[in-house]
ZAMARGU-4260 file (C-alpha; in steps of 0.2 Angstrom, whole numbers, plus 5000, padded with zeros to 4 digits):
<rodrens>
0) 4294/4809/5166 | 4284/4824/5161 | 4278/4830/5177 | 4260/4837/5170 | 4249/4839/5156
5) 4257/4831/5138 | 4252/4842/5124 | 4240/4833/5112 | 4242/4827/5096 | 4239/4838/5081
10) 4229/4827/5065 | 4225/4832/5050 | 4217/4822/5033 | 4230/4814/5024 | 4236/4804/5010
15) 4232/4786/5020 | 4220/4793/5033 | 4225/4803/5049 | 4241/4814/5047 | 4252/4819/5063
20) 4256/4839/5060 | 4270/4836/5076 | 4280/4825/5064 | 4273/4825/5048 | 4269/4808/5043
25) 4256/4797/5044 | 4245/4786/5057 | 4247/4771/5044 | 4250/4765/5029 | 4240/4764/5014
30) 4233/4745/5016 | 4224/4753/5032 | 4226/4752/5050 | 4219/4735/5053 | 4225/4726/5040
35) 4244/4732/5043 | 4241/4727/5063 | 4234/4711/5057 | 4247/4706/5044 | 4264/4717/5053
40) 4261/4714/5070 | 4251/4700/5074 | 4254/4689/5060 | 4274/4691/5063 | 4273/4687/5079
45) 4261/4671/5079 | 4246/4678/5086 | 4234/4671/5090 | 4244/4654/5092 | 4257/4658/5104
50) 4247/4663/5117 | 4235/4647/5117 | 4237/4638/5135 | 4245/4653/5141 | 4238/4661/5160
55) 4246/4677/5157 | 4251/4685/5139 | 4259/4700/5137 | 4261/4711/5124 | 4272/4729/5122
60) 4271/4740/5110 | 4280/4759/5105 | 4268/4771/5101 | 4251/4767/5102 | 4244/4782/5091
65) 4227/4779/5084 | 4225/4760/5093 | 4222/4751/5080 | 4236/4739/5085 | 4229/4736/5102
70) 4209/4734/5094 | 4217/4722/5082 | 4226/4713/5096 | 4209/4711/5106 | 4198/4706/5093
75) 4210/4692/5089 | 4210/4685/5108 | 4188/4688/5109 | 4187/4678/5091 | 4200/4662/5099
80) 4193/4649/5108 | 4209/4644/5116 | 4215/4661/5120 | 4225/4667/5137 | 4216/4668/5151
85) 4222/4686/5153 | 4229/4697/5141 | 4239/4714/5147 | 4245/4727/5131 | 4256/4738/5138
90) 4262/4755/5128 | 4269/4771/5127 | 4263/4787/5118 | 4270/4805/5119 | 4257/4813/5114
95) 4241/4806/5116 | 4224/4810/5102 | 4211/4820/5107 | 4195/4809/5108 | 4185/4819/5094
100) 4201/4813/5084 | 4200/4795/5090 | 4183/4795/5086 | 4185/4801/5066 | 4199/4787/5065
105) 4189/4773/5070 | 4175/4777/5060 | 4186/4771/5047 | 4186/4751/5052 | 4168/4748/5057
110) 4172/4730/5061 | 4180/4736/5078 | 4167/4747/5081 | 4162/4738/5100 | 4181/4740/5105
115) 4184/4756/5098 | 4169/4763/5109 | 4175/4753/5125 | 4192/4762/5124 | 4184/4779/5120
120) 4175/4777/5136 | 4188/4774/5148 | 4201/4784/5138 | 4215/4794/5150 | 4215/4812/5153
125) 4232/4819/5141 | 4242/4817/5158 | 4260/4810/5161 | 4262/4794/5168 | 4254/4776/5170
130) 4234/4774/5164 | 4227/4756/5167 | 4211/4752/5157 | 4203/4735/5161 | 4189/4726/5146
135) 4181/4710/5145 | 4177/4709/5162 | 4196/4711/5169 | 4202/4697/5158 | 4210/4711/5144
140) 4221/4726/5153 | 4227/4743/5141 | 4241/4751/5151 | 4245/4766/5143 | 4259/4777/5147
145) 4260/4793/5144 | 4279/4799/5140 | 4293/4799/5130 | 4302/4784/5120 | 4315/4776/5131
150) 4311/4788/5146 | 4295/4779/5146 | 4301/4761/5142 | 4315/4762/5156 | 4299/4766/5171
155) 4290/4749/5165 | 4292/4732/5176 | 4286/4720/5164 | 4293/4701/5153 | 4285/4704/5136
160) 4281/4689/5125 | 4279/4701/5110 | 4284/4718/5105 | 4276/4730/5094 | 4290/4741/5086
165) 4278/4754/5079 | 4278/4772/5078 | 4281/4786/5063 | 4299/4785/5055 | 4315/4786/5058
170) 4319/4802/5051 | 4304/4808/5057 | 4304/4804/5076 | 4322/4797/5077 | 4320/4796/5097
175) 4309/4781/5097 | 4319/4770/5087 | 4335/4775/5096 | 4348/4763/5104 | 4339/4767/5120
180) 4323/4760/5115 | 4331/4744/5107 | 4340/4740/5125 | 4323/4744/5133 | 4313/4733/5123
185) 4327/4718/5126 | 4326/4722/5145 | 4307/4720/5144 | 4307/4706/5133 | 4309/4689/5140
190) 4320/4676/5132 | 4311/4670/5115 | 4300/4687/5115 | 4296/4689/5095 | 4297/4707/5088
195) 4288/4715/5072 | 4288/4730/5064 | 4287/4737/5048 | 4303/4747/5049 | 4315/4739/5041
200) 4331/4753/5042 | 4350/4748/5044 | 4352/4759/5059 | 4336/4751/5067 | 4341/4733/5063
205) 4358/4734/5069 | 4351/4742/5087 | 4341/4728/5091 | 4355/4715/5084 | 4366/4726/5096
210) 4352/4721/5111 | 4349/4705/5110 | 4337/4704/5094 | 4341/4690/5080 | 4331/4699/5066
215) 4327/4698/5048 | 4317/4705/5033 | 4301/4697/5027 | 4291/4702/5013 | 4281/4718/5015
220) 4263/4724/5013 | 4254/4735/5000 | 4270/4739/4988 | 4284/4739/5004 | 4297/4727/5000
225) 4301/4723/5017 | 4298/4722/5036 | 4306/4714/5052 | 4304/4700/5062 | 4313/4698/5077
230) 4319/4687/5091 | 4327/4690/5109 | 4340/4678/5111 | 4355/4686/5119 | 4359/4695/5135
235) 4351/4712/5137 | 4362/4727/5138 | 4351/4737/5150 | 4350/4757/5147 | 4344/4770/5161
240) 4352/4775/5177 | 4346/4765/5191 | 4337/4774/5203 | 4347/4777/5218 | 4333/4787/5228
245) 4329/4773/5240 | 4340/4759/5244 | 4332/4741/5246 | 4339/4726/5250 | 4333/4709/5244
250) 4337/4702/5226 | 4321/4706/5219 | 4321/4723/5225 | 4337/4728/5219 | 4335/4721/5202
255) 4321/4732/5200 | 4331/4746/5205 | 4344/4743/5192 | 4333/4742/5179 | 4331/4724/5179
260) 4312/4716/5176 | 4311/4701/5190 | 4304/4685/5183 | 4287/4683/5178 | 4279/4671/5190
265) 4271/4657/5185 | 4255/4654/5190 | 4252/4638/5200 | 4237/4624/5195 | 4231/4630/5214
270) 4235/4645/5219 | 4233/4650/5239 | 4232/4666/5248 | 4228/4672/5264 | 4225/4691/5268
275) 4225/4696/5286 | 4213/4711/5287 | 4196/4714/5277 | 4195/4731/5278 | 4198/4741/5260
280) 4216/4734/5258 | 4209/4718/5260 | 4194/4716/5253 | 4201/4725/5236 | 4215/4713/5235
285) 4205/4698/5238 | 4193/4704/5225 | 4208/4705/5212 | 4213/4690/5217 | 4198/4679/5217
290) 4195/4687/5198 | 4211/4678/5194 | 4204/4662/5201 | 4216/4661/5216 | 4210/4653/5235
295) 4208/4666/5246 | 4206/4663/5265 | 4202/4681/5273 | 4203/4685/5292 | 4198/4699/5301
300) 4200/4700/5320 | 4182/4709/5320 | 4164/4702/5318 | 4163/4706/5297 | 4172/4717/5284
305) 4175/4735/5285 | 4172/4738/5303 | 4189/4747/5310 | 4196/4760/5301 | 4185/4758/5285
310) 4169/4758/5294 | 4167/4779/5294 | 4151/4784/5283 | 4162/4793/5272 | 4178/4795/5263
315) 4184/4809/5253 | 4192/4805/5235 | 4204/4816/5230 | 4221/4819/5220 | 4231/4829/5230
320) 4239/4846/5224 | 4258/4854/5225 | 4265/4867/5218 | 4280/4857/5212 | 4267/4843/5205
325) 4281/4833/5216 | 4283/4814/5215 | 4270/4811/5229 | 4259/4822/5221 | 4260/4812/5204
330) 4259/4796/5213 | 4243/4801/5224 | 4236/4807/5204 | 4238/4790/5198 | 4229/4781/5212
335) 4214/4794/5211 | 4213/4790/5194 | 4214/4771/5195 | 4203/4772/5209 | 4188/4780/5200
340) 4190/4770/5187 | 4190/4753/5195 | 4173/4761/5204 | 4162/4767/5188 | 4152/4757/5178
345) 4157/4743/5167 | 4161/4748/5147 | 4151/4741/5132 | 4164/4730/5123 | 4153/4718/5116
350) 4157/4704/5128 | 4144/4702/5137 | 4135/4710/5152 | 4143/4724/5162 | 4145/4727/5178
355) 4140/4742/5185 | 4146/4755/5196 | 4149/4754/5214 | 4134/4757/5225 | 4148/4764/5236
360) 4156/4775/5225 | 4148/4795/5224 | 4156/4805/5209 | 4150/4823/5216 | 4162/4834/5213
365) 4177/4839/5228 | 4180/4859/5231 | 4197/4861/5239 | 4195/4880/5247 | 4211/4891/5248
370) 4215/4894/5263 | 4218/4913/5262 | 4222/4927/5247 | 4240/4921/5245 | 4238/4904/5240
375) 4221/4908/5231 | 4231/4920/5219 | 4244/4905/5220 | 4234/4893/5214 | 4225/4903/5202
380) 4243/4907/5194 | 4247/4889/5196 | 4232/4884/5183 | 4232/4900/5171 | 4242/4892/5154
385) 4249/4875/5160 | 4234/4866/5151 | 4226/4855/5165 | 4214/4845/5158 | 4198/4856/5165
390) 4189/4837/5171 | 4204/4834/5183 | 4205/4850/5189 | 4199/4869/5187 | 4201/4887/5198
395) 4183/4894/5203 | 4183/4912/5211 | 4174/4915/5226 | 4158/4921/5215 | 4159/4904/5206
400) 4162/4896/5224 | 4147/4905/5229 | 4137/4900/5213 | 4141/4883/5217 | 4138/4880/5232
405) 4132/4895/5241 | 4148/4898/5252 | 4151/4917/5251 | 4168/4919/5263 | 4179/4908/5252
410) 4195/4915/5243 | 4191/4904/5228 | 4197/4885/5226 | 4203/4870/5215 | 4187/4860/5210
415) 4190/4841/5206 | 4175/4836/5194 | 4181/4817/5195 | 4183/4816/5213 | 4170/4812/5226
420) 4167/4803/5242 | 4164/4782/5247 | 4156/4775/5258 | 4169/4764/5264 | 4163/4747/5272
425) 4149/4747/5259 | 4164/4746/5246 | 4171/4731/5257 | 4156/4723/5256 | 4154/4723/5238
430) 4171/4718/5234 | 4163/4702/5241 | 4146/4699/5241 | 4150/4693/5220 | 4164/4681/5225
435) 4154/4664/5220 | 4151/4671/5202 | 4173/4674/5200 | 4182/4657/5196 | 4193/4660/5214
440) 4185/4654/5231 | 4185/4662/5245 | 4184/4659/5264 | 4181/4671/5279 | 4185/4669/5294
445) 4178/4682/5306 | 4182/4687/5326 | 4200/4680/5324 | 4214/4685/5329 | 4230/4680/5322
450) 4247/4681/5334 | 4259/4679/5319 | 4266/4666/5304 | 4277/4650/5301 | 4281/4641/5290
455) 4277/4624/5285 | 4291/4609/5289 | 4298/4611/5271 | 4297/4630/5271 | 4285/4629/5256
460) 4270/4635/5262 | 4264/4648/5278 | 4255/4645/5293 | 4244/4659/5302 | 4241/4655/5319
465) 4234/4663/5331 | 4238/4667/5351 | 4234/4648/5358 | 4245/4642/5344 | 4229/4635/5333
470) 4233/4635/5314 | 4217/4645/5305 | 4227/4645/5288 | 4238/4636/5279 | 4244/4643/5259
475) 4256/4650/5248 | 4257/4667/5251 | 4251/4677/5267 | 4247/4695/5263 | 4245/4708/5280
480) 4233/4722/5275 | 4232/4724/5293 | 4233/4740/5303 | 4244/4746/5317 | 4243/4733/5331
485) 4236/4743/5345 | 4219/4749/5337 | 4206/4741/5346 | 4192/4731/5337 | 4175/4723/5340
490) 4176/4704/5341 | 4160/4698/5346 | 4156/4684/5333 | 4161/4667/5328 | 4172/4667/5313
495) 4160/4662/5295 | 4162/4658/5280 | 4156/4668/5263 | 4140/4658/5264 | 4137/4663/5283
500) 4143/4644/5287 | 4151/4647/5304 | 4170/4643/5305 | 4179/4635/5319 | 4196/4639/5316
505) 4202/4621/5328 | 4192/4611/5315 | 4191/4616/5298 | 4211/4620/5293 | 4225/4609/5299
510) 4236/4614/5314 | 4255/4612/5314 | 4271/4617/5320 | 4286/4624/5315 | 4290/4605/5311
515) 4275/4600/5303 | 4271/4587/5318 | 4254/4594/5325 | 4240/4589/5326 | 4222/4600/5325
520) 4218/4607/5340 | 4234/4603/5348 | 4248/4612/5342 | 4264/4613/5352 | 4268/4633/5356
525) 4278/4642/5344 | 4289/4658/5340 | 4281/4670/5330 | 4290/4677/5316 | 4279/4693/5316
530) 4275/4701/5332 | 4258/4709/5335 | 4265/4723/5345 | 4272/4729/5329 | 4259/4724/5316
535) 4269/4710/5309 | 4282/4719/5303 | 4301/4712/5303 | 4313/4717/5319 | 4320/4730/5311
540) 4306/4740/5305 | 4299/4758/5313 | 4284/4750/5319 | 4267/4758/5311 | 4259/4772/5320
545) 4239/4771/5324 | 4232/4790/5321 | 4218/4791/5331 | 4203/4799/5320 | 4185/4807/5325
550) 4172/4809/5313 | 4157/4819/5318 | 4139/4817/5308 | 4129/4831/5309 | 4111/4835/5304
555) 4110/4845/5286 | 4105/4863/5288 | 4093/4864/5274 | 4084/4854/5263 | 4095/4855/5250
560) 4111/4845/5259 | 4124/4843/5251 | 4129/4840/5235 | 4148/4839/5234 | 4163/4837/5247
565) 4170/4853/5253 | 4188/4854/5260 | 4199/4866/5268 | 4208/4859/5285 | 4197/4845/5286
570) 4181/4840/5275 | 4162/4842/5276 | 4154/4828/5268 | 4137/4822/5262 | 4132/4804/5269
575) 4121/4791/5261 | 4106/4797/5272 | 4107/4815/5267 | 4114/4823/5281 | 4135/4827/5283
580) 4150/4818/5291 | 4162/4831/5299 | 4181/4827/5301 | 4192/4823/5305 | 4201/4825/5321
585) 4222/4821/5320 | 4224/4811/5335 | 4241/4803/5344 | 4230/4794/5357 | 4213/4796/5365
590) 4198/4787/5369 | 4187/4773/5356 | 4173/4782/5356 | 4170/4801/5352 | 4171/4815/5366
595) 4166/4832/5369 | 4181/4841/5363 | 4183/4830/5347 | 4163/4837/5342 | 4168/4854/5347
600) 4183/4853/5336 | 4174/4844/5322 | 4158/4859/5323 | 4172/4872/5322 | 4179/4865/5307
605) 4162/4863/5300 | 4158/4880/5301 | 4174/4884/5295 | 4170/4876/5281 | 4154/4876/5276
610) 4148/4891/5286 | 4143/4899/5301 | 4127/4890/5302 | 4134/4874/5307 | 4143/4879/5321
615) 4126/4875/5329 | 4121/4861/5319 | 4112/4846/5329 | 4125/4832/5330 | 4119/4816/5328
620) 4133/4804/5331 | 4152/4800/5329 | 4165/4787/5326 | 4182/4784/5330 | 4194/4777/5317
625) 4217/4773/5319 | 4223/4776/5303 | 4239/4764/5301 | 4253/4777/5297 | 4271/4771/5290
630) 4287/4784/5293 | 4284/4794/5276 | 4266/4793/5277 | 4265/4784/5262 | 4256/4765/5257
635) 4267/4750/5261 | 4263/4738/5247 | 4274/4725/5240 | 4284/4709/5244 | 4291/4708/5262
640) 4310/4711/5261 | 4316/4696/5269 | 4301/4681/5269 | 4297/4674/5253 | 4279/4671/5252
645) 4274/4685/5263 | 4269/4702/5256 | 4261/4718/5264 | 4245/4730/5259 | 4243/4744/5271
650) 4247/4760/5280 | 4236/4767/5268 | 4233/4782/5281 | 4221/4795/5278 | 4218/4791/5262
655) 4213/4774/5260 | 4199/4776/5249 | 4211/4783/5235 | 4227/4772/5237 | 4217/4757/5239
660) 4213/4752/5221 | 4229/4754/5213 | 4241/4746/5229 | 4229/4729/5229 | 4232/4727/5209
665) 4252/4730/5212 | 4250/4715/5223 | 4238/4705/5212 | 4248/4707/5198 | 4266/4703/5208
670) 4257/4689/5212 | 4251/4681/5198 | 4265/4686/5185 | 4260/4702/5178 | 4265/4718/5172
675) 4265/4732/5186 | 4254/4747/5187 | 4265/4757/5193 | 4281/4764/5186 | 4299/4760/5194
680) 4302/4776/5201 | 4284/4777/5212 | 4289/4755/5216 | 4303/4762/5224 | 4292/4774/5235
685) 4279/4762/5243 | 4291/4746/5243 | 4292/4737/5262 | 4309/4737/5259 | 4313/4757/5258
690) 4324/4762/5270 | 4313/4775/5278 | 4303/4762/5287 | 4321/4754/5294 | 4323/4759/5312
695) 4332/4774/5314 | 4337/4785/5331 | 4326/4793/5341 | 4332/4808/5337 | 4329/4806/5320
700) 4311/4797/5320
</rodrens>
């Protein structure tokens, strides 16, 4: 996929409404947008019926243009009483309309005028890769990815119940109706999956015969004779090279790597999780899940949530920046994106009231200063013509630095308008102080620790026990959003519940085990399958590496603050008080609590970067945090390679904050049975299964 910024798409007036210049055809036909989505798409494929008693629905579509096809699609789920409980429309566009465009073109069908405004509001930057968008209060997802035709389609990991074939013609944009695209859509489709489009061309009807589609003509619309109806029936001959970067083991695993979607999951009458961990992982995933209406027991071996490494004041967010625009690079883009907006404020769709943003969320603006001529001129160069959206990222000089933030010693730097910093443990707390108004319920269980999991006598189910052998939890599925095994916490607390009911772990969940024999209070010992040494992860795996971290807050030097995250080497902060957090220190070991040479680090690199003055400024306190690193520094999130039922959320490492929000909806949505955030080749990348995190020599760790 396109690496970068897409080029735009180029309307003008035409004959039916908007006109594409790129490929010289139009948006729609001449009965209008809505009516050719109602009457084409939806009405050929059985919406609204077919996805009545459904928990998940999916819908795919090729080319989502103008988005007519997607407003249709929603107002048809908002106007059934018996609709899904959640509805995902997935599709692919190469070159995405300006919103001035977008605006003119839904104008033109007033009676979407709610939705049309809810999808101009959260509408994506014109940059390459996968852009979630959530509406009616998360039960309605838009993922739109940017890219081209079969490219596109082969990066998805998703069962379809429908498919949208749409897009401008054949002769006109041959590429999207190719035989690659017809494989693709029958590798996304699940068996049964009905097809509608209005192009009814012999080359297109015998490449989706050819995939797997059973097709044929129906009467058209608005003086067409014809358009297609189609069914996946046979066996899906699947297109695109599998990606060979990263081998995995496991079934599931590998069938993603060859291209093959995994079955959708279908979502039990009770569902049951527990997370081990509440800090950002955890909470943000239980959050997801309790939306979804799942039981959520959630344990944390300190005294409430956010207290380890998510309890500093603040949390830079922040895309990183290459000068390749490298794979990591495009991956750390899509979860800054996702992450900011998950945080902002709810969207007027016209389905009630909206939630607003996160009081831990501060969209100030983050300054990355260059660090010295060379890479200022680099980066300079780097911006100058490539058509970066200016609101992800622009070059200021040093004058403009100086303008904007008074620093006069700077060579210049890369200003990110959309990023900003957190205040982590109040973000934990929000994620779930709402929990009793979300049709899930949730359970907390405080100052426990757990030793490691078994299984239940028929290997069904998982038990969490902790060191005496006691039973705390007993479901499903066991997350670990859990850090590196050797950061010390606070525990000084009995364990309660979301209400503040206190929790006594011999008491209120049943205790068994391995056989299924014990009683509560009196379980026999067992054999942990995850050992806490190595943070619960399986025999073979480089155990996760606890960075030591020191923050330093420091009194402002004005009155002024600060009113934006500076970083260059480190980051000067602002903090909910007004004052500024300092840090942070890159630690292998070292002591819980701050010392003297990690403040006298942390004031050097404050006056590095935000001046001389604070050099001297009067420190007011400190904290410690372990960051849980895995071999290649990047998130583990995903199924566990070997233990069905048991899944992993965490080395989010330095930048929690940004990954958090896009990791915890790749599990929710493994989990529940629902298309994946992110593409195929970034699954790969931060799977448990990867090989990186296999235990290697020595030599080579």
């Amino acid at each position: 996929m396109a690496a970068s910024a897409l080029p735009q798409a180029q309307l003008t007036a035409g004959a039916h409404g908007p006109f594409a210049e790129q490929y010289q055809d139009n948006y729609h036909g001449p009965a209008g947008a809505l009516v050719q989505a109602q009457q084409v798409f939806l009405a050929q494929t059985r919406l609204p019926q077919d996805w009545r008693g459904r928990a998940v629905f999916t819908v795919l579509e090729t080319g989502f243009g103008l988005g007519f096809n997607f407003l249709a699609t929603w107002q048809a789920w908002q106007d059934d009483p018996q609709r899904c409980a959640r509805l995902h429309f997935v599709s692919i566009e190469k070159h995405p309309v300006a919103l001035s465009d977008l605006a003119r073109a839904h104008a033109a069908e007033p009676g979407l005028a709610a939705a049309a405004r809810a999808l101009r509001q959260q509408w994506p930057l014109p940059l390459a890769g996968c852009h979630r968008l959530s509406f009616a209060g998360g039960r309605v997802t838009l993922t739109l990815v940017h890219g081209d035709g079969a490219a596109a389609l082969a990066e998805l990991v998703l069962q379809a119940d429908v498919v949208f074939m749409d897009g401008f013609a054949p002769d006109r944009n041959p590429a999207l109706w190719s035989t690659d695209v017809c494989r693709q859509l029958a590798r996304l489709a699940r068996p049964g999956a009905r097809l509608a489009t209005w192009c009814t061309a012999g080359e297109v009807r015998r490449a989706l015969t050819d995939a797997g589609f059973a097709v044929q003509r129906q009467p058209g619309i608005a003086g067409k004779f014809h358009m297609l109806q189609g069914t996946r029936t046979g066996t899906p001959q699947l297109a695109g090279a599998p990606c060979t970067d990263v081998v995995l083991p496991g079934q599931a695993a590998i069938d993603v790597l060859h291209g093959n979607s995994p079955p959708a999951a279908q979502p039990a009458t009770v569902q049951s999780v527990t997370i081990v961990g509440a800090g950002l992982a955890g909470t943000t995933l239980a959050r997801a899940l309790l939306q979804r209406g799942w039981q959520v027991s959630l344990i944390d071996a300190a005294a409430g949530a956010g207290l380890a490494a998510s309890g500093n004041p603040s949390g830079v967010v922040r895309p990183l920046w290459s000068r390749d625009d490298n794979p990591v690079t495009r991956l750390t883009r899509s979860a800054f994106l996702h992450t900011i907006r998950a945080w902002a404020a709810g969207h007027d769709d016209g389905t009630g009231p909206q939630t607003p943003p996160r009081s831990g969320w501060h969209p100030t603006g983050v300054l990355q200063l260059a660090q010295d001529a060379d890479q200022a001129a680099d980066w300079a160069a780097l911006l100058t013509g490539k058509d970066w959206p200016g609101e992800y990222v622009h070059w200021l000089d040093a004058r403009q630095v100086a303008q904007r933030c008074g620093l006069a010693h700077t060579h210049g730097g890369l200003m990110f308008a959309l990023g900003g910093w957190a205040e982590p443990a109040r973000l934990c707390q929000e994620a779930l102080k709402d929990a009793a108004h979300w049709p899930g319920q949730l359970r907390c269980l405080w100052s426990c620790h757990v030793s490691g999991i078994q299984p239940t006598g028929n290997g069904t189910r998982w038990q969490v026990m902790t060191d005496d052998g006691q039973c705390v939890s007993e479901t499903d599925h066991v997350v670990f959003c859990s850090g590196a095994g050797d950061a010390p916490v606070d525990a000084g607390h009995p364990p309660q519940n979301a209400d503040g009911r206190t929790v006594h772990p011999a008491s209120d969940a049943p205790t068994r085990s391995a056989a299924g024999t014990g009683t509560a209070g009196h379980a026999p010992p067992f054999a942990p399958l995850r050992n806490a040494g190595t943070a619960f992860l399986a025999s073979d795996a480089r155990p996760l590496q606890a960075l030591r971290g020191e923050i330093t807050q420091l009194r402002a030097t004005d009155d002024r603050g600060l009113d934006l995250v500076i970083c260059n080497e480190g980051y000067l902060s602002p903090m909910a008080d007004g004052n500024l957090s300092v840090g942070a220190t890159y630690d292998r070991s070292g002591p819980t609590g701050p010392t003297a040479a990690g403040i006298a680090e942390n004031l050097a690199r404050a006056a590095r970067i935000g001046g001389p003055a604070l050099a001297d400024a009067r420190v007011l306190g400190g904290r410690v945090g372990w960051r849980s690193v895995a071999a290649d520094r990047l998130p583990i999130a995903g199924a566990d390679a070997d233990l069905p039922g048991v899944w992993h959320l965490r080395a989010l490492a330095s930048r929690g904050v940004v990954w958090c929000s896009l990791m915890a909806e790749l599990v929710a949505c493994s989990l529940h049975g629902e298309p994946l955030p992110l593409l195929r080749s970034e699954l790969v990348r931060v799977s448990p299964a990867r090989t990186v995190l296999r235990q290697r020599p020595a030599t080579n760790a």
